[in-house]
VOVOVEX-266346 format. One record per residue: residue in three letters; x, y negated, z of N, C-alpha, C in turn. Coordinates in pm, whole numbers, padded with zeros to 5 digits, always signed. Atoms other than C-alpha are relative to their C-alpha. Layout:
VOVOVEX-266346
AlaXYZXYZXYZ...
END
This chain:
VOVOVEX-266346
Unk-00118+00014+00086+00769-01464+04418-00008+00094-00119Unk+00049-00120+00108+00693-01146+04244-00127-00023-00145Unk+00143+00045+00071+00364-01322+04086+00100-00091-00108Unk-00026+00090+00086+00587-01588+03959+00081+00030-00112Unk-00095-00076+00157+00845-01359+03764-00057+00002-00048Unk+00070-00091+00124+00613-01168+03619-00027-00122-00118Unk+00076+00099+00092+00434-01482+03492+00126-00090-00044Unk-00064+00104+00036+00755-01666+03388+00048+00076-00113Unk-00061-00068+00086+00906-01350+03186-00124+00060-00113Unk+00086-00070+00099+00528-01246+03032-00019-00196-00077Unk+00005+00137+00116+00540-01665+02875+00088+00027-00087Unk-00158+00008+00083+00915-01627+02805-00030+00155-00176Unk+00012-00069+00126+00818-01324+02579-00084-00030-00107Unk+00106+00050+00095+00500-01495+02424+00071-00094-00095Unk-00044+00113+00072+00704-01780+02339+00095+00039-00118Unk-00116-00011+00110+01006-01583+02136-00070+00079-00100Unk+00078-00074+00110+00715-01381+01959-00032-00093-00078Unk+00064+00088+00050+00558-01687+01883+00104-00084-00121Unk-00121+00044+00028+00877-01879+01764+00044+00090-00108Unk-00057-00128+00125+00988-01543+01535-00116-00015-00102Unk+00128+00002+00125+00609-01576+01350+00040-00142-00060Unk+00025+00130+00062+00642-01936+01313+00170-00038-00104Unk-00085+00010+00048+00976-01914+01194-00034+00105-00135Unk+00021-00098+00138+00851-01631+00890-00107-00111-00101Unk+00128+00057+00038+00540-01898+00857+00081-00139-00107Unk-00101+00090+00059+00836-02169+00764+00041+00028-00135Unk-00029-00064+00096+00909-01952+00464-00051-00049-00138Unk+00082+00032+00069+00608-02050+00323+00038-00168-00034Unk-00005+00166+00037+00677-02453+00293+00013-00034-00126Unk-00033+00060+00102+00803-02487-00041-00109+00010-00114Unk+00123-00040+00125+00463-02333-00215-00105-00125+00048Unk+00117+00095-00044+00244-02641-00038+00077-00149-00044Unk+00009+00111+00024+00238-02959-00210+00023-00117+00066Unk+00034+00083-00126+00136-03154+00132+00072+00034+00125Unk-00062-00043-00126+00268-03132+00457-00133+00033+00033Unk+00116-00005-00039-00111-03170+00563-00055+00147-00013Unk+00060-00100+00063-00173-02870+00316+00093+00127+00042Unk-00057-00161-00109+00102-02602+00529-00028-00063+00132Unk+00009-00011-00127-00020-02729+00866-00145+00082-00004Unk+00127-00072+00022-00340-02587+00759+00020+00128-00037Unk-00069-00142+00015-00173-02290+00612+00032+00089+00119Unk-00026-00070-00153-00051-02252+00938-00104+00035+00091Unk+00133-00050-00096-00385-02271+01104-00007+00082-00023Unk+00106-00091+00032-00537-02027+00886+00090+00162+00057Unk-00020-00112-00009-00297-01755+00923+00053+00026+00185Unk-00062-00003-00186-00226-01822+01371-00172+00018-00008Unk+00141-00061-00068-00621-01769+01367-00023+00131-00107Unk-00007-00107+00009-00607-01474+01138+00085+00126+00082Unk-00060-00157-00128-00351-01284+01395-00044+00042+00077Unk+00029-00048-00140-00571-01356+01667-00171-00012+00026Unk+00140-00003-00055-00945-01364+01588-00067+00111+00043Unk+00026-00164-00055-01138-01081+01735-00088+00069-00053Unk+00058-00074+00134-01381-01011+01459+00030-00026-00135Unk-00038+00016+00188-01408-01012+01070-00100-00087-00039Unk+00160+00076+00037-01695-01293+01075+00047-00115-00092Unk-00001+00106+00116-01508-01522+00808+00068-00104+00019Unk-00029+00217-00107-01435-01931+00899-00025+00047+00129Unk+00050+00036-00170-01658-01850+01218+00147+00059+00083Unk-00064-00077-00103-01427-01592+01343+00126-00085+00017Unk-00149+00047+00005-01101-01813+01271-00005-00144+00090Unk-00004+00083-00065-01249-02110+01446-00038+00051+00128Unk+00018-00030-00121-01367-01918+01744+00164+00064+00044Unk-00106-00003-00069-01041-01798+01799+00102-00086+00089Unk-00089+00097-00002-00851-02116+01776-00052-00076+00062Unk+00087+00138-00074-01131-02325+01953-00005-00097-00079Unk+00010+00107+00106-01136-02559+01668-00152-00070+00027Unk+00150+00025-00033-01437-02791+01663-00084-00048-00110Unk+00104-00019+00105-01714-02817+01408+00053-00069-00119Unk-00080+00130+00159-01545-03094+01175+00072+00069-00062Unk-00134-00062+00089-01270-02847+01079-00129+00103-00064Unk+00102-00079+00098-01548-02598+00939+00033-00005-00156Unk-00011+00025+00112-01592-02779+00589+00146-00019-00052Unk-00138+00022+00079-01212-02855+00603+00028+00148-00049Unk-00024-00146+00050-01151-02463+00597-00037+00070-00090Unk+00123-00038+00157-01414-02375+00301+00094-00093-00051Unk-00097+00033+00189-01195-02619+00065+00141+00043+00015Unk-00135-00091+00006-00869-02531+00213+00020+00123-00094Unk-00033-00092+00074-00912-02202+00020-00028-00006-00121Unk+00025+00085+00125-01005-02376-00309+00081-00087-00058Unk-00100+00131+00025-00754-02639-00292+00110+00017-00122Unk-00099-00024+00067-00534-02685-00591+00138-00034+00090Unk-00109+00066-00049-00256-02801-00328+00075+00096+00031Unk-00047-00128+00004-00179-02453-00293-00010+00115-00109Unk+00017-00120+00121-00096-02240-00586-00020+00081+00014Unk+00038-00130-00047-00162-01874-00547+00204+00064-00055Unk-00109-00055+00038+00153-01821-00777+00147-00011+00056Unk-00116+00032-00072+00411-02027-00581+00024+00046+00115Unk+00022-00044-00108+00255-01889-00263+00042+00164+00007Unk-00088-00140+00044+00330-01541-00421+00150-00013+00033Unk-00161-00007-00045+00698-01615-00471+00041+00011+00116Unk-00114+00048-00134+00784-01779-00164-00038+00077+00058Unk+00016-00070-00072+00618-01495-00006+00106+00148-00008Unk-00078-00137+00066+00789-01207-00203+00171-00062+00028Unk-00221+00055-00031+01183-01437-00166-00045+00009+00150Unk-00007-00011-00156+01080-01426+00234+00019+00125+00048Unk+00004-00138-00045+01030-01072+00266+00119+00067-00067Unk-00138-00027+00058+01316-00955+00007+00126-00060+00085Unk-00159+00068-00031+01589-01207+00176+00007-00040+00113Unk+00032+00047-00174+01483-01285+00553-00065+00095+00069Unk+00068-00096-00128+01229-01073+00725+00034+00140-00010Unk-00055-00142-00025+01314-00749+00612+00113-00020-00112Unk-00118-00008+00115+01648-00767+00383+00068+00113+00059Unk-00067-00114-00021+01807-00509+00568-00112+00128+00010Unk+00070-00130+00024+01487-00269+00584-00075+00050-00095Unk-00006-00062+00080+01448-00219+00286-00022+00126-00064Unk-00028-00131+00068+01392+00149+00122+00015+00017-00116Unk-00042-00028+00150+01575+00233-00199+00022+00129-00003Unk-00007-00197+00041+01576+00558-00364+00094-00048-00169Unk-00106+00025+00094+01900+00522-00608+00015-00111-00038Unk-00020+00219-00004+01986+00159-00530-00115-00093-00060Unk+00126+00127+00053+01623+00049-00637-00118+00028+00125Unk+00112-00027-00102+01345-00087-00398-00074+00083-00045Unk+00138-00034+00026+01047+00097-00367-00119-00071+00010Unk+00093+00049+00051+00731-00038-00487-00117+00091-00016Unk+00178-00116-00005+00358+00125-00391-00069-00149-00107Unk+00116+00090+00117+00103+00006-00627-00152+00104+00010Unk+00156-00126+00011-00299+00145-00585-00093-00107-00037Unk+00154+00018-00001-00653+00055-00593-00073-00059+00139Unk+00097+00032-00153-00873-00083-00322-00124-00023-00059Unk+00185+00059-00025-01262-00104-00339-00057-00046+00127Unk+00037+00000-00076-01396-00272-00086-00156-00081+00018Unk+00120+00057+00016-01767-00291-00009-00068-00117+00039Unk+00043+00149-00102-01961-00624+00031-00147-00008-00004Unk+00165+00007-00039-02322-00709+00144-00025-00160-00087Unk+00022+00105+00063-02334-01045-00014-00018+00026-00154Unk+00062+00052+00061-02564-01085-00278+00071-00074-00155Unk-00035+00119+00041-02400-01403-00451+00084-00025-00029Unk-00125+00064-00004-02073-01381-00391+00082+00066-00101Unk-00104-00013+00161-01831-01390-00710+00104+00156+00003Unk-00113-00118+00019-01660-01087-00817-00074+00097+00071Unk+00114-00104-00096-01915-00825-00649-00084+00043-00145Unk+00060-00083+00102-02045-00533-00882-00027+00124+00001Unk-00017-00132+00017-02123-00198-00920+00092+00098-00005Unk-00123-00075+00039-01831+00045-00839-00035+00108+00055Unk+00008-00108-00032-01782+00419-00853+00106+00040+00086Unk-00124-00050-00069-01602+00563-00586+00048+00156-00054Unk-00061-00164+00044-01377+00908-00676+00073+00041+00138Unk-00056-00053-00119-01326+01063-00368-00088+00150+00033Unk+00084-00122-00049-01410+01431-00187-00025+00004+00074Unk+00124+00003-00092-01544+01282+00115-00164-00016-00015Unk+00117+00022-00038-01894+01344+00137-00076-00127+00074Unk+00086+00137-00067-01967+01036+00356+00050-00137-00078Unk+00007+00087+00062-01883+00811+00128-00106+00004-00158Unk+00057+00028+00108-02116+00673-00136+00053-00002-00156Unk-00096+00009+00164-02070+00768-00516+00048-00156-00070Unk-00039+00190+00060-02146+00381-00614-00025-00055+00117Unk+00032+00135-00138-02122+00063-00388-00005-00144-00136Unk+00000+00165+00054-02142-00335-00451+00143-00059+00031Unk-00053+00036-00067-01862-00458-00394+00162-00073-00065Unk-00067+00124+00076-01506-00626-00503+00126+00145-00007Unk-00129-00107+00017-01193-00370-00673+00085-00087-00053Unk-00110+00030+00038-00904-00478-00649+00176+00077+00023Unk-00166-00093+00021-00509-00357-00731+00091-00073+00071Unk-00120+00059-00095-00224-00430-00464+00095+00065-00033Unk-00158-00030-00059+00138-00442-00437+00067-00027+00101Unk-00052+00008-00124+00311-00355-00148+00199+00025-00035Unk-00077-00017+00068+00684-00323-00127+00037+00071+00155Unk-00001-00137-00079+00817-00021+00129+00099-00039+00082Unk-00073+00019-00048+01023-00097+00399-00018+00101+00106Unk+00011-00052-00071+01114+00076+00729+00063-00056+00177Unk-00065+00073-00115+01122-00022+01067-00051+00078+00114Unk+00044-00088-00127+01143+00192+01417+00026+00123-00027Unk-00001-00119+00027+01181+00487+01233-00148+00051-00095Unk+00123-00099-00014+00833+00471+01078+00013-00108-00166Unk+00020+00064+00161+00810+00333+00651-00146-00083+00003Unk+00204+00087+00039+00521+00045+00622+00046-00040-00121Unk+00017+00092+00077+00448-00103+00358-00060-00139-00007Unk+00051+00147-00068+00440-00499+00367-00079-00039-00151Unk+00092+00047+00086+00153-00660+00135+00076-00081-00092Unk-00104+00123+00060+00329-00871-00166-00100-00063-00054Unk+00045+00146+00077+00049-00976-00392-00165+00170-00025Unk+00159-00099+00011-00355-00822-00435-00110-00127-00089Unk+00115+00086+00106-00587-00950-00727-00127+00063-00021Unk+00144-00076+00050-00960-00884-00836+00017+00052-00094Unk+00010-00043+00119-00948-00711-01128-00124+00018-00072Unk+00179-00010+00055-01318-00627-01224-00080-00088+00046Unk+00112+00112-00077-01612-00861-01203+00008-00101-00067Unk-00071+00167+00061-01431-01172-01314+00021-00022-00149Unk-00042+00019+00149-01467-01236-01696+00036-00165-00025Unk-00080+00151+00027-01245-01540-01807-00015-00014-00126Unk+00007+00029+00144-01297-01451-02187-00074+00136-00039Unk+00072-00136+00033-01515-01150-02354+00134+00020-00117Unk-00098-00010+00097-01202-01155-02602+00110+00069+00097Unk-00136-00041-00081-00956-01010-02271-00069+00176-00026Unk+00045-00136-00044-00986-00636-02352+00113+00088+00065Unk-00088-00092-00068-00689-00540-02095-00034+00079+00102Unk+00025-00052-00136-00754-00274-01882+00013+00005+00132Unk-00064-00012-00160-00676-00196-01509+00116-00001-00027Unk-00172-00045-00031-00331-00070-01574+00106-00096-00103Unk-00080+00150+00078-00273-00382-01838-00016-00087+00158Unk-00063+00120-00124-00324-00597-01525+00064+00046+00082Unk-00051-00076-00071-00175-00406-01269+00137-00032-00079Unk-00143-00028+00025+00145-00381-01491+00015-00193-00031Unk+00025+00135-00008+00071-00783-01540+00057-00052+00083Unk-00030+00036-00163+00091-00859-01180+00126+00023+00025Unk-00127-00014+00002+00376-00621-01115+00101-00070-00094Unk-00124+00044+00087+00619-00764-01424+00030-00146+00087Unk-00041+00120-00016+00551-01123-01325+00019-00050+00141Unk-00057+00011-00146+00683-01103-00953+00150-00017-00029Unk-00139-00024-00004+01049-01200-00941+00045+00145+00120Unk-00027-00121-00046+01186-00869-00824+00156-00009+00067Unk-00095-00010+00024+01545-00960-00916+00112+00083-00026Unk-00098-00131+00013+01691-00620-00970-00137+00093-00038Unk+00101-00065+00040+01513-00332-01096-00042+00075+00111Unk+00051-00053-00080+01261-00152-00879-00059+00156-00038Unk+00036-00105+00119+01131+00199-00896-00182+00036+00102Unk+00143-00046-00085+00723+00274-00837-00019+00063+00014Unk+00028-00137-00051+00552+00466-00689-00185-00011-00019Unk+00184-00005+00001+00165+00542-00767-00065+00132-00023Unk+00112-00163-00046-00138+00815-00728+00020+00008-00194Unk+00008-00049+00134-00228+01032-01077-00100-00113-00080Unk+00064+00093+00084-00440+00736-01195+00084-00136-00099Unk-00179+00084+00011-00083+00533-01283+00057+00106-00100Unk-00079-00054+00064+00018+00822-01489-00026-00012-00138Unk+00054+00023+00151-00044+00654-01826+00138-00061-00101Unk-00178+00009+00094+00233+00655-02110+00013-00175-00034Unk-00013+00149+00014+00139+00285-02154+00015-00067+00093Unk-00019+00025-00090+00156+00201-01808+00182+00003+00020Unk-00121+00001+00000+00516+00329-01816+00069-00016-00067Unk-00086+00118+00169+00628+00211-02131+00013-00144+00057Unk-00009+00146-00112+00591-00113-01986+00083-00061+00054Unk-00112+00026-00087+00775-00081-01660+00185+00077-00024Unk-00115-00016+00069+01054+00094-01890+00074-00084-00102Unk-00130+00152+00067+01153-00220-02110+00017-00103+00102Unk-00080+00110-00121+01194-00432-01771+00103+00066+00048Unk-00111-00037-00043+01441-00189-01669-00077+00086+00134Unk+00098-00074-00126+01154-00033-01376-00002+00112-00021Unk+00032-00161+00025+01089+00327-01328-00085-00019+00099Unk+00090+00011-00082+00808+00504-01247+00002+00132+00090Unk-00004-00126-00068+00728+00805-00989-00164-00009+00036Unk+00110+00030-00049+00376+00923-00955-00035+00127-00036Unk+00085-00164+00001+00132+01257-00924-00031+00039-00161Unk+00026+00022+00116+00028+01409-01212-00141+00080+00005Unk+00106-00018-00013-00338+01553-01262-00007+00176-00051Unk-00016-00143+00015-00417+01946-01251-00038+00034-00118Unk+00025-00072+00145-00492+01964-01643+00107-00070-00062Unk-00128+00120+00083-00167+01766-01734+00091+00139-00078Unk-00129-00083+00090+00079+01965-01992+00045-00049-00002Unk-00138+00006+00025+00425+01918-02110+00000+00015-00117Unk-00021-00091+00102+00576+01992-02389+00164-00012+00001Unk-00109-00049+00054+00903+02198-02474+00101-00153-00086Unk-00078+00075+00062+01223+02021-02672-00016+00084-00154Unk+00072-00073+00129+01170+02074-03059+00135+00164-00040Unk-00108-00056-00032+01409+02384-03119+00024-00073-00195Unk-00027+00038+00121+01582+02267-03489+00033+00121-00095Unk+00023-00126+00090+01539+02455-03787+00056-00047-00153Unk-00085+00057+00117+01801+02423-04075-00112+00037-00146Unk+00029-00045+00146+01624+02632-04355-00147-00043-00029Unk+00146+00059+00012+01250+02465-04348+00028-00167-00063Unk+00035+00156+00031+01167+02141-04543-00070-00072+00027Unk+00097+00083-00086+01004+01841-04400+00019-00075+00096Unk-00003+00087-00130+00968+01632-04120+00058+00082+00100Unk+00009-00123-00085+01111+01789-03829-00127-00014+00131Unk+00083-00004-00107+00887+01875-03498+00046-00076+00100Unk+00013+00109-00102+00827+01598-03247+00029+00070+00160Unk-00013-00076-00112+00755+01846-02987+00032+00153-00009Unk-00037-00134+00008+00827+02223-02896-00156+00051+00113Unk+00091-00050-00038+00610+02458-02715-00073-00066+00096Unk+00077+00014-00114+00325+02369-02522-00032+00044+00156Unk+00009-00060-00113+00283+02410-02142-00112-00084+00077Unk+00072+00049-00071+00027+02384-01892+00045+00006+00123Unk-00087+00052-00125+00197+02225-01568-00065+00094+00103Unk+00062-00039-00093-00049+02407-01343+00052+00180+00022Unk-00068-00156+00058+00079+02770-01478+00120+00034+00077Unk-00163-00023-00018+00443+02697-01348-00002+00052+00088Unk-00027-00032-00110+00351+02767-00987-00016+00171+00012Unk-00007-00129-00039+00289+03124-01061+00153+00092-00026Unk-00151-00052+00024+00676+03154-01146+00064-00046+00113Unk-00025+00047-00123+00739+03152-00783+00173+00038+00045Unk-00176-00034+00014+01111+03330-00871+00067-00105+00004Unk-00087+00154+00047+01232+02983-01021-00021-00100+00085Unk+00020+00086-00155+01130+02799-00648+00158+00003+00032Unk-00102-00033-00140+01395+02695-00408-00051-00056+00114Unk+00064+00017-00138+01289+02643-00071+00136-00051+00090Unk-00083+00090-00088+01454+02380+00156-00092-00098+00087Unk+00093+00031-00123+01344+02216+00483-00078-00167-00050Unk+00014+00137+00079+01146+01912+00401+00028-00122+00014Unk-00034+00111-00049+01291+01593+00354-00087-00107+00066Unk+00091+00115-00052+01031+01364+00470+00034-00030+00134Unk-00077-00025-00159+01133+01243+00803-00094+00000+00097Unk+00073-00008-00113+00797+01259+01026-00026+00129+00014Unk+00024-00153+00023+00803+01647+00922+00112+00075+00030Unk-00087-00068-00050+00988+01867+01124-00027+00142-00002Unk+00063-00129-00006+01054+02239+01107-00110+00069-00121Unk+00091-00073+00107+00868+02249+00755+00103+00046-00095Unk-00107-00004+00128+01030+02408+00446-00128+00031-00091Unk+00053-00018+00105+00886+02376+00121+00070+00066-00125Unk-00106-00057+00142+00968+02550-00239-00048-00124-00140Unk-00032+00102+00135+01056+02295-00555+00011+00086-00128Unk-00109-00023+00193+01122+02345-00922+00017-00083-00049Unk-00007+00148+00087+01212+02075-01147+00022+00084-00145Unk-00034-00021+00128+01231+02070-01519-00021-00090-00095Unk+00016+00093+00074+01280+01834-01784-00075+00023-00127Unk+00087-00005+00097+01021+01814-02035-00030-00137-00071Unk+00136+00111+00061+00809+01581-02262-00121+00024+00029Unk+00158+00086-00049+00557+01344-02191-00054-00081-00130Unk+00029+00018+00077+00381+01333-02503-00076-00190-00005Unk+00076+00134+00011+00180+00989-02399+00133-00085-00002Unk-00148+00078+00012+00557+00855-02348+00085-00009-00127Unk-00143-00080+00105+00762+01035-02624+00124-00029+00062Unk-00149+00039-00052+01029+01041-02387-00021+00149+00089Unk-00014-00087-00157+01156+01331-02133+00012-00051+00129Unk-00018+00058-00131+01073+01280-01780+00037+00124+00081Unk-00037-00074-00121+01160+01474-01481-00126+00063+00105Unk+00147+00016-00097+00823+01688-01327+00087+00105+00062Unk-00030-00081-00100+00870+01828-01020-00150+00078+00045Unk+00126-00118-00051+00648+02146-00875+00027-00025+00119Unk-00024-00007-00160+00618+02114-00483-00106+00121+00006Unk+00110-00081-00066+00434+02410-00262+00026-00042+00139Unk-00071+00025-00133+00412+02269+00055-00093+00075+00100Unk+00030-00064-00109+00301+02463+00398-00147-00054+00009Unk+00117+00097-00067+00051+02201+00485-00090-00085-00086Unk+00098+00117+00112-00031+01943+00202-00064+00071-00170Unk+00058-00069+00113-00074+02237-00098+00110-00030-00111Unk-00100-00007+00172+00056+02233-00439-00027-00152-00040Unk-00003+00148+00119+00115+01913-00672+00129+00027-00032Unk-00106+00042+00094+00307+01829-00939+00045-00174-00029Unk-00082+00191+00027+00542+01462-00942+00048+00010-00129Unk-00018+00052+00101+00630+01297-01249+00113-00141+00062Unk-00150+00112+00016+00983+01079-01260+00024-00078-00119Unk-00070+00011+00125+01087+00881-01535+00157+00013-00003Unk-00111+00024-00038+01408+00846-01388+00069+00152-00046Unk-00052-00182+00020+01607+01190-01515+00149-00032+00095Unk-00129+00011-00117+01906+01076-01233-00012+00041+00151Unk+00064-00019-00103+01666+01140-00972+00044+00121+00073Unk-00024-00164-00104+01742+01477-00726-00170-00011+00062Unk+00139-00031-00019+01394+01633-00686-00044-00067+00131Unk+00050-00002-00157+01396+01598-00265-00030-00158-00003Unk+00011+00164+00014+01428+01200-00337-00158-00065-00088Unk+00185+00016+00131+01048+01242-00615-00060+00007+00134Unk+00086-00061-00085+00913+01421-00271-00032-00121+00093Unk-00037+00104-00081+01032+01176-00030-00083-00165-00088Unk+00119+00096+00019+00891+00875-00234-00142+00029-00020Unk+00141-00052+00016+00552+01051-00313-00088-00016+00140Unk+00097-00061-00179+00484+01126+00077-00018-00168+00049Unk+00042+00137-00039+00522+00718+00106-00093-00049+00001Unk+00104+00057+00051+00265+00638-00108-00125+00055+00053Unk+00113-00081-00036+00028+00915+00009-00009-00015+00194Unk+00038-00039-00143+00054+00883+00377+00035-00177+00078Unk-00023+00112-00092+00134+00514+00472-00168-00058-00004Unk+00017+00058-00073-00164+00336+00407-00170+00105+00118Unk+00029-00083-00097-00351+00635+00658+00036-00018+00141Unk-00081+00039-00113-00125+00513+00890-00047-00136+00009Unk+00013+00151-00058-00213+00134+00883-00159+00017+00013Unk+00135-00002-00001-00593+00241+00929+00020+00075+00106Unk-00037-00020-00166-00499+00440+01228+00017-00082+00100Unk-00085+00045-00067-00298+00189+01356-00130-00151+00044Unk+00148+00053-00027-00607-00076+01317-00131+00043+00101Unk+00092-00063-00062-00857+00116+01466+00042+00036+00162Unk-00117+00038-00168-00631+00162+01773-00012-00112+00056Unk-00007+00086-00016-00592-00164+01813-00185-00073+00018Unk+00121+00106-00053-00990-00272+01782-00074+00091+00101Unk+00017-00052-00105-01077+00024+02056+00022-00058+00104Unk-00044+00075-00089-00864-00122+02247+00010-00109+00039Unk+00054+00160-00016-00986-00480+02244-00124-00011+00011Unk+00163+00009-00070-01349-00384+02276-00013+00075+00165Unk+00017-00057-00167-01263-00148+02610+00057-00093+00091Unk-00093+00132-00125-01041-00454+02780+00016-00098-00066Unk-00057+00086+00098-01118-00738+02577+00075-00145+00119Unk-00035+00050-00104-00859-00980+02748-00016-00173-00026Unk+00074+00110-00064-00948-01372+02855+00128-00090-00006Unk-00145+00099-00024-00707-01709+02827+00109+00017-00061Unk-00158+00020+00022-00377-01748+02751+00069+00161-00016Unk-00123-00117+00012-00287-01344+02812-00090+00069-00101Unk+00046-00031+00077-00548-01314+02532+00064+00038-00134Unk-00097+00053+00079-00350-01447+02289+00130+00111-00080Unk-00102-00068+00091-00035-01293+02322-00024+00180+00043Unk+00086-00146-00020-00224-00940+02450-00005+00027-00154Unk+00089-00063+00095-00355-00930+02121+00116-00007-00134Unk-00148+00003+00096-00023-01058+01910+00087+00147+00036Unk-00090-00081-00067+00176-00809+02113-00058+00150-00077Unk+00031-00101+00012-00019-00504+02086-00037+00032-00224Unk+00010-00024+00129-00090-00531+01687+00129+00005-00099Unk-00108-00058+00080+00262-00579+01621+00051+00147+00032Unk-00051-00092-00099+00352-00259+01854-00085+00115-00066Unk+00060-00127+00095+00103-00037+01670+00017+00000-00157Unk-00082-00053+00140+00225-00146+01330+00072+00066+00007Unk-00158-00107+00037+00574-00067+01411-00004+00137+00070Unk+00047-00198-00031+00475+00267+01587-00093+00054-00091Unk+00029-00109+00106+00281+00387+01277-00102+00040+00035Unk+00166-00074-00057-00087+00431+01473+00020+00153+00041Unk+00001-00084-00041+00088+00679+01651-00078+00089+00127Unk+00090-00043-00127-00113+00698+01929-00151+00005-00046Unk+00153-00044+00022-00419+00747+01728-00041+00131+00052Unk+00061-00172+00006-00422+01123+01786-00048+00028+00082Unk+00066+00013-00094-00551+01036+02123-00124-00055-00030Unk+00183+00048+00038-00849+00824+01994-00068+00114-00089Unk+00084-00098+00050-00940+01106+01753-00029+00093+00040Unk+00018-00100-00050-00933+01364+01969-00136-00028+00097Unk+00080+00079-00043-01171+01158+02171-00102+00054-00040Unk+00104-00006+00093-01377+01127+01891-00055+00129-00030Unk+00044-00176+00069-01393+01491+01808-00067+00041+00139Unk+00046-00041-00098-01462+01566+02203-00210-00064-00002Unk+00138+00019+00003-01816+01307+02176-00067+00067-00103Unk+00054-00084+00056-01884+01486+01900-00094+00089-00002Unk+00060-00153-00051-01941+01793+02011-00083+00017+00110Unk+00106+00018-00086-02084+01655+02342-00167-00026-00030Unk+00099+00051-00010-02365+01503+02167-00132+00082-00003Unk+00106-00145-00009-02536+01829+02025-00097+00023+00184Unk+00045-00016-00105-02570+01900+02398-00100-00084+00064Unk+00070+00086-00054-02704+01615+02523-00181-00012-00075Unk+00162+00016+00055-02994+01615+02262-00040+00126+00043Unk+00086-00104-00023-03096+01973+02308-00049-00016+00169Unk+00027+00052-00133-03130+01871+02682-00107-00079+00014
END
């Protein structure tokens, strides 16, 4: 009797998981042309939840058991004009704004938040379109200065659920590689601000991006849509003073006032205040702030930079355009951008440990593998700190074993 609960209440839960996806998957209908062309939609993304490698088509038909004929259908499926990319955008971005998460939301002064970065990711193929030479800028050592491979710029839009801030995917393009005209000379942060404008938003949003985003044309931009921006600023960045006015001199007056070098401020550790830190996975820390309104000569406008010293993460300086902002609210979106997606690469890696040590068989495959990937999103790859500790223990074993 006991056999049969179990097994009647572990369906009953597969089925209302199942039922909740397919009901987000419904969302999508109005961007497909065909009915034919969202039942296929639907394939592709019920064998992306649940294939068990990254091998392409193969992996999406070995999941699903599909049988050889669907192959070639799946290679044009992603070609197909029957699916726009742009309508598929919308209806994705009105699903997530007004159904799946409308209440989780994170606003910082009644505007969503909006991450915006970079991705490089490396590819072995030869042939395949959009694949080039890229420099990575990073201070890990184990990564390669250049790779082959495809860069592209995402927008995510910040929500929170469980207690833990993800960010859900809205829209990710190639940017390099792809020439459509030798006459397009827009940069990264012309497309990037491209992408972002032409998303219906419907209200203004405010971003959030690393010191490579901190460009006066970048934020000029998202300042005639009514957007603001929030983002790092780079350890040789200055300021400058307000002009002071000078009755008895003839001429133009001065644009700017004294010069400052942002990096300087932290040795005026008097003008700190120190308060516990808002971030909410950080307990028991206090950090010291300053704020001060200056010019941003690439802008010609005053923005709002904030000084942080924090215990643990070091010094930086944030950049606001917003001058309504309260400093702890610059901190608090900054730590979003910098620490979520850390967390969805935790939370991954968790998840494929744990499907190569018990990979599970049939029907409790399925929702085993649905179950547990939503359960480490919304916990935040909290239980990584057990796999790395792991990791750090073979480590150290291995030395041993070779000198042996």
């Amino acid at each position: 009797m006991l056999i049969f609960s179990s097994l009647y209440f572990s369906k009953r839960r597969l089925l209302i998981l199942w039922l909740a996806w397919w009901k987000a998957v419904q969302t999508l209908r109005p961007a497909c042309r065909r009915l034919s062309t969202f039942l296929w939609l639907a394939t592709v993304l019920a064998a992306i939840c649940l294939r068990p490698d990254l091998a392409g088509v193969t992996s999406m038909m070995r999941s699903l058991g599909l049988l050889d004929g669907c192959y070639p259908c799946l290679l044009h499926f992603f070609h197909s004009n029957a699916l726009p990319l742009a309508d598929l955008t919308a209806c994705w971005l009105r699903a997530v704004r007004e159904i799946l998460f409308a209440r989780r939301i994170v606003r910082v002064n009644g505007r969503p938040v909006v991450l915006v970065d970079g991705l490089k990711r490396p590819k072995e193929g030869r042939k395949m379109p959009g694949v080039k030479s890229l420099h990575q800028e990073s201070e890990c050592n184990a990564k390669a200065p250049f790779i082959m491979g495809h860069s592209c710029q995402c927008v995510a839009l910040l929500v929170q659920a469980a207690g833990v801030c993800l960010g859900v995917p809205i829209a990710s393009r190639i940017h390099e590689g792809l020439v459509w005209s030798n006459r397009d000379r827009r940069s990264l942060l012309d497309k990037l601000g491209q992408l972002l404008l032409e998303l219906d938003w419907k209200e203004p949003v405010t971003v959030v991006a690393d010191a490579y985003y901190a460009a006066g044309r970048f934020a000029r931009r998202l300042l005639d849509h009514g957007h603001h921006l929030i983002t790092r600023v780079r350890s040789n960045a200055v300021a400058y003073e307000r002009p002071r006015r000078r009755r008895s001199k003839r001429g133009r007056p001065r644009l700017y006032g004294r010069k400052l070098t942002l990096k300087l401020r932290f040795k005026l550790k008097e003008s700190f205040v120190s308060a516990p830190s808002p971030v909410y996975d950080e307990r028991h820390v206090t950090l010291l702030y300053h704020t001060e309104d200056l010019l941003w000569r690439p802008l010609r406008q005053v923005v709002r930079y904030v000084w942080v010293i924090h215990p643990l993460r070091g010094r930086l300086v944030l950049l606001s355009t917003d001058l309504s902002l309260p400093p702890l609210d610059i901190i608090v979106a900054e730590h979003t951008d910098s620490s979520r997606p850390r967390k969805h690469s935790r939370a991954s890696r968790v998840f494929e440990q744990g499907r190569k040590a018990n990979p599970p068989t049939g029907q409790a495959a399925i929702g085993d593998r649905v179950e547990l990937g939503v359960r480490d999103l919304l916990q935040g790859g909290r239980s990584s700190v057990e796999v790395e500790r792991r990791e750090k223990r073979c480590l150290l074993r291995r030395p041993r074993l070779q000198a042996r």
